[in-house]
N, C-alpha and C positions, 0 to 999 in steps of 0.2 A: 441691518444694513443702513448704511450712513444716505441722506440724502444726498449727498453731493454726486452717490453711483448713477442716479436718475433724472439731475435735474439738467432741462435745456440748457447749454451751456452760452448759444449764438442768442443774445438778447435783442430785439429792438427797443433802440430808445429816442426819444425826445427832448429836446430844448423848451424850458417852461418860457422861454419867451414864443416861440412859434405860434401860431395859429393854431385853433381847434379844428379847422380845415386840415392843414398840411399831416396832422396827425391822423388825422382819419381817413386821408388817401395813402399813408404810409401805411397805416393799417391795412387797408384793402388790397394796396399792392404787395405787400409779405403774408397776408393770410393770417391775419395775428388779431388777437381780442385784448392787447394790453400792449404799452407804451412804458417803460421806467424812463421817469425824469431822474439824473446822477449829479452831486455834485461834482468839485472838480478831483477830488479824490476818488472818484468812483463810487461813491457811498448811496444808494437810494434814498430819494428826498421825496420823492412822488410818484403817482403813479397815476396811470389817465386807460380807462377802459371805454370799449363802446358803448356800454350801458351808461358809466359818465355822460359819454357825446350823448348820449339821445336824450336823458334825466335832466339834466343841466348845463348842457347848452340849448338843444333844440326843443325841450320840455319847457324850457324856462325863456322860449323865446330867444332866446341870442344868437349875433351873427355868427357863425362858426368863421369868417373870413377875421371877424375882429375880435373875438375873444381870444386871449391866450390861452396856451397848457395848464398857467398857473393859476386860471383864474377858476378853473371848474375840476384839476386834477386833486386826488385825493393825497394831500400831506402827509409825513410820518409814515410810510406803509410800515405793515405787520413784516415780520422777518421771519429767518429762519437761518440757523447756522450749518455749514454744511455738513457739519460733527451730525450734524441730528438727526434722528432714527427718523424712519417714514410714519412710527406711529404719534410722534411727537407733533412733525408738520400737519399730520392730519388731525390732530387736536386744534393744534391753532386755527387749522382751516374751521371747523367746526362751533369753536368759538368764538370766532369772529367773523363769520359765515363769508368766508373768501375764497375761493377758485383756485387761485394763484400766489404765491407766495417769491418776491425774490430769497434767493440764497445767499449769503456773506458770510466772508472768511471771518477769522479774530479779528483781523482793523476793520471790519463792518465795509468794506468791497466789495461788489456785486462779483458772483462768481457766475451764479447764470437765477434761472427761475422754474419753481415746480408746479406741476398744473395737477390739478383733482385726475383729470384725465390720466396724466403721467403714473401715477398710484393705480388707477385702475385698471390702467396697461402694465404693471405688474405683477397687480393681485392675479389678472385673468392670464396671465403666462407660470406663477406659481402656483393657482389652481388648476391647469393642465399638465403640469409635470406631475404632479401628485396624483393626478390620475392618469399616466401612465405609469406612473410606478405602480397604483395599486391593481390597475390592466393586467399588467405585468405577474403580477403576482397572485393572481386571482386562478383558484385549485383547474380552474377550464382552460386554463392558458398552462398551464405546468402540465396537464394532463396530456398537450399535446406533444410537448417537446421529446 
């Protein structure tokens, strides 16, 4: 199964000139643990979590009113194509011990974002079908029918 069947497709993003403030009330007001900063092609150029905000903004002292996105968000994010199996992203997640991953087409476009979460809301709906298949089939259940 390609990732693209399971990843967040509605992104929140941010302007790396905004504030570390305005990020993290947008945060709170969407319910959301990560910000991609895009450039003007859509392309992921960064990316700002709340472990950021707290690490390096407010770990490291700083006004969250006057630092910007780009001064504390994380450059380069890791990627993941949306061609790419789930057991791929969760390689990369594992080797670069990331959470979340955006998703990009061939021209490197943000298509949406995949979360560890998202993977293990799959595994635990494909570990519940297989056990009703094997429910199902199981000599106590046939013995009724």
């Amino acid at each position: 199964m390609s990732i693209a069947r399971i990843c967040q497709r509605n992104v929140d993003t941010v302007e790396p000139f905004e504030s570390v403030r305005t990020a993290a009330q947008r945060m709170s007001t969407r319910s959301v643990g990560m910000l991609l900063v895009l450039d003007t092609q859509r392309r992921p150029t960064g990316l700002i979590t709340d472990r950021d905000i707290a690490l390096r903004c407010s770990g490291e002292g700083r006004n969250p009113a006057t630092t910007t996105v780009a001064e504390i968000m994380t450059p380069s994010p890791r990627v993941v194509s949306e061609m790419s199996s789930v057991e791929d992203a969760l390689t990369v997640m594992r080797t670069h011990g990331v959470r979340r991953l955006p998703v990009v087409n061939p021209l490197g476009e943000l298509v949406g974002v995949v979360s560890l979460d998202d993977v293990l809301a799959l595994l635990a709906e494909e570990l519940w079908q297989m056990g009703r298949v094997i429910q199902r089939s199981s000599p106590a259940v046939l013995a009724t029918d």
